[in-house]
N, C-alpha and C positions, 0 to 999 in steps of 0.2 A: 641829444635825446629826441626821441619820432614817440608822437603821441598820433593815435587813433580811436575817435570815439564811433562807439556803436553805440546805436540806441534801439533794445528791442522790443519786440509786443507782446505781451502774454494774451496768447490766442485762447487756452482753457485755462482753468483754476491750479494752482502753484501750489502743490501739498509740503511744502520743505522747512526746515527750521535749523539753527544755530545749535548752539550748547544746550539751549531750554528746547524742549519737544512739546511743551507746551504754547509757544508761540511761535509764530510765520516768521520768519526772517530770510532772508537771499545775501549771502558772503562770496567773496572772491575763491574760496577754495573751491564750493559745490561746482563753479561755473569750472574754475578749472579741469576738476576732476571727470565732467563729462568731455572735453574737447581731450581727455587724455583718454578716454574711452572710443570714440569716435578716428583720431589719429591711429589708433592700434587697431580700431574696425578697416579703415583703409590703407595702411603700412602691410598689411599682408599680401594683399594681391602683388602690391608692386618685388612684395622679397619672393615671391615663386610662382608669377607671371613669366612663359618661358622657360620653368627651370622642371620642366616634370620629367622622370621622377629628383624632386627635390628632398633635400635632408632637413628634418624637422630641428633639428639639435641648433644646427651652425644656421637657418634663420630664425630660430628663438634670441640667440647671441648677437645676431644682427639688428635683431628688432630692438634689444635694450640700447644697444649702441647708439641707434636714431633715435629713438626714445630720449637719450639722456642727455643729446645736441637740442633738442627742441623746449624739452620741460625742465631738466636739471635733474639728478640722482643725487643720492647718499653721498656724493665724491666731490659736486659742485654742486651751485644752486643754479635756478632757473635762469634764464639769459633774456627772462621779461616780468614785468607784472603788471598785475590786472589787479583795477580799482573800479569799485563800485560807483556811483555818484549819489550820493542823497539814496542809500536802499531803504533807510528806516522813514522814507515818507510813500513807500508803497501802502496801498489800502488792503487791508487784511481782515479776516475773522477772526474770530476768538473763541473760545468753546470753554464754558465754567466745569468744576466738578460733577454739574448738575446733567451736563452735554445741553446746557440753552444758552443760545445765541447773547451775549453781551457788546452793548455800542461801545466802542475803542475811545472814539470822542468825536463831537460832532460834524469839526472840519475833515476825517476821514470818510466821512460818507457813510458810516453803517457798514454793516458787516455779513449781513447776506451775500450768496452770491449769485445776484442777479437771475440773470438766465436759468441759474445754475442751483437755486436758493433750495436750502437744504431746510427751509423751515415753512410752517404755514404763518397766516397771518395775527393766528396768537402766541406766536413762538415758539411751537411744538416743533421735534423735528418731522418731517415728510418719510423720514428711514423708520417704516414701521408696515406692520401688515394687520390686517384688519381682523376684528371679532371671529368671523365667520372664512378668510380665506388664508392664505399663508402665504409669506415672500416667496418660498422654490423659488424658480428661475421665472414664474409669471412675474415677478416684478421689471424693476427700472435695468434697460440697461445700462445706466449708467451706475444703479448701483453695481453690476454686476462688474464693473470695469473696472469701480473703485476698490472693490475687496472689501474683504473683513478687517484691515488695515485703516481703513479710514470710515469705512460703514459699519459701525458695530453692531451686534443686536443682542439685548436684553430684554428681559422680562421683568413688567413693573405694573402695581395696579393704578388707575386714575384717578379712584377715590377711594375711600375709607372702605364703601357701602360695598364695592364689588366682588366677588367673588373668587374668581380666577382671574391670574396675571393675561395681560398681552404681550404680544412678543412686538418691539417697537425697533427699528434702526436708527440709532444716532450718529451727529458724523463725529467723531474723537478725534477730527486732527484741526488744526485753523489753515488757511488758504490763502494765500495772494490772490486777491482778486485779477478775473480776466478783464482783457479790456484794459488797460492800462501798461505805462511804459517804462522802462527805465536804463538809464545809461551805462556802456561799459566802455572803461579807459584801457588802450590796451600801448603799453609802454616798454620801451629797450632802446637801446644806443642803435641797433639796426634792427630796423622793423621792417624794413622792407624786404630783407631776404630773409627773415625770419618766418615773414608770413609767405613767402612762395617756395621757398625750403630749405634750411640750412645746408646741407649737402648737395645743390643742385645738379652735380655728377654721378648721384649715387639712383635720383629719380626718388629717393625718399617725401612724402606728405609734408607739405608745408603748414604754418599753424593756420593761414587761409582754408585751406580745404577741410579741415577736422571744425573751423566754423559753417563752413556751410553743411556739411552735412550733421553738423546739431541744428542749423535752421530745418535744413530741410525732410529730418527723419526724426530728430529726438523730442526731448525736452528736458524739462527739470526739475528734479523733487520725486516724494513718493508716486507709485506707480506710474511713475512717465511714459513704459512702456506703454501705460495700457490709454496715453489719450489726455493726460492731466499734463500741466505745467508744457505745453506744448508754445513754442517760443515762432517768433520768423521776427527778421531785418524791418528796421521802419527806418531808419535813414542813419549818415554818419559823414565824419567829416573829418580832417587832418588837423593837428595842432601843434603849431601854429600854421594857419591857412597857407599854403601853400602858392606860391608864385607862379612856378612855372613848374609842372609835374615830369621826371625822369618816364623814362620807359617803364621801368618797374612798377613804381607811382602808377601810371596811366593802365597798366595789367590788372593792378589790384581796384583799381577803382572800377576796370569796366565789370571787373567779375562780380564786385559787392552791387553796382547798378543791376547786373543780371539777378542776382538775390534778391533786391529786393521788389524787383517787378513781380518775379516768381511766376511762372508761367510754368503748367504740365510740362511741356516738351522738355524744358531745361531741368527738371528735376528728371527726368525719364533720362537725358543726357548723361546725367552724372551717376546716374546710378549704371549706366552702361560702361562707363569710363573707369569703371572700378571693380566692377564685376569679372573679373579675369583670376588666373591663378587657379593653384590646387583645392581640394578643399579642405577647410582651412581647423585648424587645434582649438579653436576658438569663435565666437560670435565675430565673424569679418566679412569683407565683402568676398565672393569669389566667383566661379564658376556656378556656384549650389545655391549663387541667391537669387531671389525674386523679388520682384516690386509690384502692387496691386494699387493704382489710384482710384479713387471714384470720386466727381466731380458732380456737385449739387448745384443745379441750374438756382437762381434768385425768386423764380416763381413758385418753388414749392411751399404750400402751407406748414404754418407752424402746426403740431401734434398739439391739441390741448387735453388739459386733466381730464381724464376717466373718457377721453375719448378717442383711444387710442386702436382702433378697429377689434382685433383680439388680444391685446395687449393688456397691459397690467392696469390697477386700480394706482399702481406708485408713479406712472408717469407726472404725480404731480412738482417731480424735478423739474419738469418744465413746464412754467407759470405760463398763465393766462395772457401776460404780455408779449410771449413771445420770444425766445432766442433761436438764432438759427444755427446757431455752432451748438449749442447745448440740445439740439432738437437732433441736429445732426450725429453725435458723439451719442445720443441714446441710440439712436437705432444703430447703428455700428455695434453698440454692445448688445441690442438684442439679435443682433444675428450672429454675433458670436456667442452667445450662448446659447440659440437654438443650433446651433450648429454643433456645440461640445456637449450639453447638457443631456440630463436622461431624462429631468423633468419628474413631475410627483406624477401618482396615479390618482385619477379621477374617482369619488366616491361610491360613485352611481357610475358613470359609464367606464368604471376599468381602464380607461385609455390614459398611457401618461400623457402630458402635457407641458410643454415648455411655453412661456409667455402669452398662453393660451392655445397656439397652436401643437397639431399634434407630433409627440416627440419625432425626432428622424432618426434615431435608432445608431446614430453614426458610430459609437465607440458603444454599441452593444456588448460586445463580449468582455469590455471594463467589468463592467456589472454584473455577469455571467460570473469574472474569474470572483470577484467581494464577495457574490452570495454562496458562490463554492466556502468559501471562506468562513464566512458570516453563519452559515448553516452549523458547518462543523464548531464552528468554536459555540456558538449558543446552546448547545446539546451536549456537547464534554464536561466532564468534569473537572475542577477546578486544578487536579493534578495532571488532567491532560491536555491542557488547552498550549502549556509551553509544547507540547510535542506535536500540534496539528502543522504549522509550519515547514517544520521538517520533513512533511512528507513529500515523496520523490512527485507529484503532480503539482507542487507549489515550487518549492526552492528550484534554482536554477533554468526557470520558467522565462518566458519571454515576460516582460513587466507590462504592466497596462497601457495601452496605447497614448495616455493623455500624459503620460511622463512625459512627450515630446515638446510639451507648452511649459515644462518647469517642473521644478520639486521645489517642496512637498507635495506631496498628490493626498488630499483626503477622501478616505471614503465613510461614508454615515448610513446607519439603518434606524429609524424610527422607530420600526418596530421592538429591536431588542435594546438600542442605544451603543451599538458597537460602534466603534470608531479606529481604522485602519490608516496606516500614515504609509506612503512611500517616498522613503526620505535619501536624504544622499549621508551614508554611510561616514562617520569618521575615518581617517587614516593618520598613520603617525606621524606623515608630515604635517597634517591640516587638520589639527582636532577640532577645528570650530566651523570645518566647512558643513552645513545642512542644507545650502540650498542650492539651485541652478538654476538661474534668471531663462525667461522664454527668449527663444532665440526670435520669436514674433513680436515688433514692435510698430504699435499704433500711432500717428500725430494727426494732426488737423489744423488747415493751415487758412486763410484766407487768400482768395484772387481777385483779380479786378473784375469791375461790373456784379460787385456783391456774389458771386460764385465762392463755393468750401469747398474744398478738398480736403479728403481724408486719401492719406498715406499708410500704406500698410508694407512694410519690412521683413523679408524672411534670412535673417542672417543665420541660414543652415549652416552646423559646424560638428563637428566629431562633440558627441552628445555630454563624454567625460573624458581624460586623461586615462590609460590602461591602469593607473595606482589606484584609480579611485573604483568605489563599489556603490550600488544602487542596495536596500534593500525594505522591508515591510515589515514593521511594526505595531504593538498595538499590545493594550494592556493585558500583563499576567502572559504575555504570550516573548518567543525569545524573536528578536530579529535576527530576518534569513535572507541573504544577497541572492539578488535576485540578476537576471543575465541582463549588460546593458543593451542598450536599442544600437541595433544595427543603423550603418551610416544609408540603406535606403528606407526605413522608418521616420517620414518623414510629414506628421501630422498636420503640421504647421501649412505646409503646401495644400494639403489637402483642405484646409480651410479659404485659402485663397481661388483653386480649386469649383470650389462652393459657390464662391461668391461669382466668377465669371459664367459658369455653363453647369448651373442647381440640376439638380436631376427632376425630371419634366413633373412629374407630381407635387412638386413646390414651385416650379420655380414664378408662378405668378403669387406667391404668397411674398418670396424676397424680395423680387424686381419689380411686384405691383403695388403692395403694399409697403414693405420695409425703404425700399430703396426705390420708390417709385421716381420716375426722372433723372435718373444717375445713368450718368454714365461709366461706366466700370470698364476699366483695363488693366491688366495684367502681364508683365511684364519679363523678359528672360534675358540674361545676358548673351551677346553677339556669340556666334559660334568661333572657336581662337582659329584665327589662321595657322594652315599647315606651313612648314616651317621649308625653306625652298632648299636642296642639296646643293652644296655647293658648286660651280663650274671644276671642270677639271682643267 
């Protein structure tokens, strides 16, 4: 039996939990379950790399087959396992009925999260927006990353005496704290071709590769896309120590040394290495994907509370001491949401505004199609509002541009209190399907000489399967399938896009102030070589 431990770093906070949803916990299944998500991101290039036009059927059929030599199916079990070391002395949050912060017990350290600390100094949560202004998108990008998922908001008064509620954000879920390590056993009778690929004739993903690209693209737990539970390699070693290393041995070790130095060029590498292929049924690597790095020099200051140039009064996510990975992961998410947002309209000066700057207007005609919408159904009548849908300038419509980051898509009006959902439609195979994860996935990693890197992933993919249906709902009103997005509808690029070459009226607002000192590239895969005719 080949034991292999890894020991990894939790670079951001670890949203994830066991059977309780009310506490933090890290299991061997979760971990699994992403490297089985990751191996199926990089198994497609290699089954129709070379093979265009290729048939989707017979490599779906393929892909189970590899699939079921690596991890195990319904027919067999898995032909390795993975063991935790000591998960339950990871340092976590807690979160009461109350949503305030409780000490776990002394020797864990407290339960803030640092950098990251979702509370002020008398244990209120910081997820709130003030008397006089309101969350919209002026607030934390980090709350914006987080979602409504783990940033909740409520309305509650602070004393007896007051008047009207405020509207506060608390966080609802507990966290593994970042900054902290923990080890994983990874175990089978042959580990060594396990980990460079059971089928070595076939070019199938070994369970090697679907690690590194969780080091180097994913994480783990709730919203990992968007930057949470964000993992990289801190060191490992063979059990029992090894004597004298095989060829194999000596493959797998240089490639976990290159992980875990981690350097741009070798993550640009890999993403090139894989990027081949049709485009793909699914979130995979292919031809359609993109890589966007941005590398944060060591000298840039940390952002402190309320002084964040035009930004929000809630940057108090990021305390007065300092983090530079949670300094960093907020502004990431405020330019992506100055980049998707519409922003509130200003009282006095009419102008929207997103994080205080002024909106960009990107996915305008979103908003256009809602208030079409919003218009008509606030003025019908209670017996007409099921039949506004149906009418031939709504149903069969191209759907709102920002479905391309995910469903559900909601849409909100203040003024009348409507609420529109664009959701992914039941079908008889898959009645419990509602959503579709962003094909855009965010990490953040650290490098040597104290430099962050933020990784951004565009695993463009055919948007649904032709069984499925996209459609718009909303109360008293009937849902109407709306047409799905075309495979060049491709919004997610367009945010990366953004970030390399901003259109000239912002772009000292992203790259002077947001991302001031970053260096940002953005990335395409190699052009396929033409294929040589045979000699006669």
């Amino acid at each position: 039996m080949q034991q292999l431990n890894l020991t990894l770093k939790i670079i951001t906070p670890m949203f994830i939990s066991g059977a309780n949803p009310k506490g933090a916990a890290l299991r061997a299944p979760s971990l699994v379950g992403a490297l089985r998500f990751w191996w199926q991101a990089l198994a497609w290039s290699r089954l129709t790399s070379g093979q265009e036009p290729h048939n989707d059927a017979d490599a779906r059929k393929l892909l189970q087959y590899w699939e079921a030599q690596t991890f195990g199916s319904t027919a067999g079990q898995s032909p390795f396992r993975i063991r935790l070391s000591h998960p339950d002395r990871l340092k976590h949050t807690q979160v009461t009925a109350q949503n305030t912060p409780v000490n776990r017990s002394a020797e864990r350290g407290g339960t803030t999260l640092a950098g990251y600390s979702m509370y002020t100094s008398n244990g209120a949560s910081v997820f709130h927006r003030s008397a006089a202004g309101n969350y919209a998108t002026s607030g934390s990008g980090l709350i914006y990353m987080a979602g409504l998922g783990l940033a909740g908001f409520v309305r509650e008064r602070e004393n007896s005496q007051q008047q009207t509620s405020i509207g506060k954000f608390r966080d609802l879920r507990p966290a593994l704290l970042h900054n902290q390590t923990f080890m994983v056993n990874l175990i089978a009778p042959k580990l060594e071709a396990l980990l460079l690929s059971p089928q070595t004739d076939t070019g199938a993903p070994g369970l090697l590769d679907a690690f590194e690209a969780l080091c180097l693209f994913g994480g783990l737990g709730s919203r990992s896309r968007r930057g949470f539970g964000s993992i990289q390699l801190d060191a490992w070693s063979w059990q029992p120590q090894l004597s004298q290393a095989s060829g194999s041995q000596c493959a797998i070790e240089t490639r976990l040394n290159t992980l875990k130095a981690l350097k741009v060029e070798d993550i640009e590498a890999f993403f090139k290495k894989y990027s081949r292929g049709a485009h793909p049924e699914y979130s995979a690597f292919s031809q359609s994907s993109r890589l966007a790095l941005l590398t944060r020099p060591p000298d840039i200051p940390i952002t402190q509370t309320n002084t964040v140039s035009d930004f929000s009064q809630l940057a108090a996510l990021v305390p007065s001491q300092g983090d530079p990975i949670a300094d960093t992961h907020n502004r990431l998410g405020q330019s992506f949401v100055w980049h998707r947002g519409k922003g509130f309209r200003g009282r006095h000066s009419g102008v929207h505004k997103v994080g205080g700057l002024n909106s960009l207007g990107t996915y305008s005609q979103d908003s256009t199609w809602f208030d079409d919408i919003n218009q008509a159904q606030s003025t019908a009548s209670q017996s007409e509002r099921k039949k506004i849908l149906t009418n031939e300038n709504v149903a069969n419509t191209p759907p709102p541009c920002r479905v391309g980051f995910g469903l559900p898509l909601q849409f909100s009006s203040r003024s009348t209190g409507s609420l529109f959902s664009v959701i992914l439609n039941a079908t008889d195979t898959d009645n419990n399907a509602k959503r579709r994860a962003s094909p855009l996935l965010f990490s953040i990693k650290r490098l040597e000489n104290n430099q962050i890197l933020i990784v951004i992933l565009n695993l463009h993919a055919r948007f649904l399967p032709e069984a499925y249906q996209i459609g718009v709902s909303a109360k008293d009103m009937t849902s109407v399938a709306l047409r799905l997005p075309s495979t060049d509808e491709n919004p997610a690029q367009d945010y990366l896009n953004f970030l390399q070459t901003p259109p000239n009226n912002v772009r000292s607002e992203l790259h002077d102030k947001i991302f001031e000192g970053y260096t940002i590239k953005v990335c395409a895969p190699e052009s396929p070589q033409p294929v040589s005719e045979p000699q006669p």
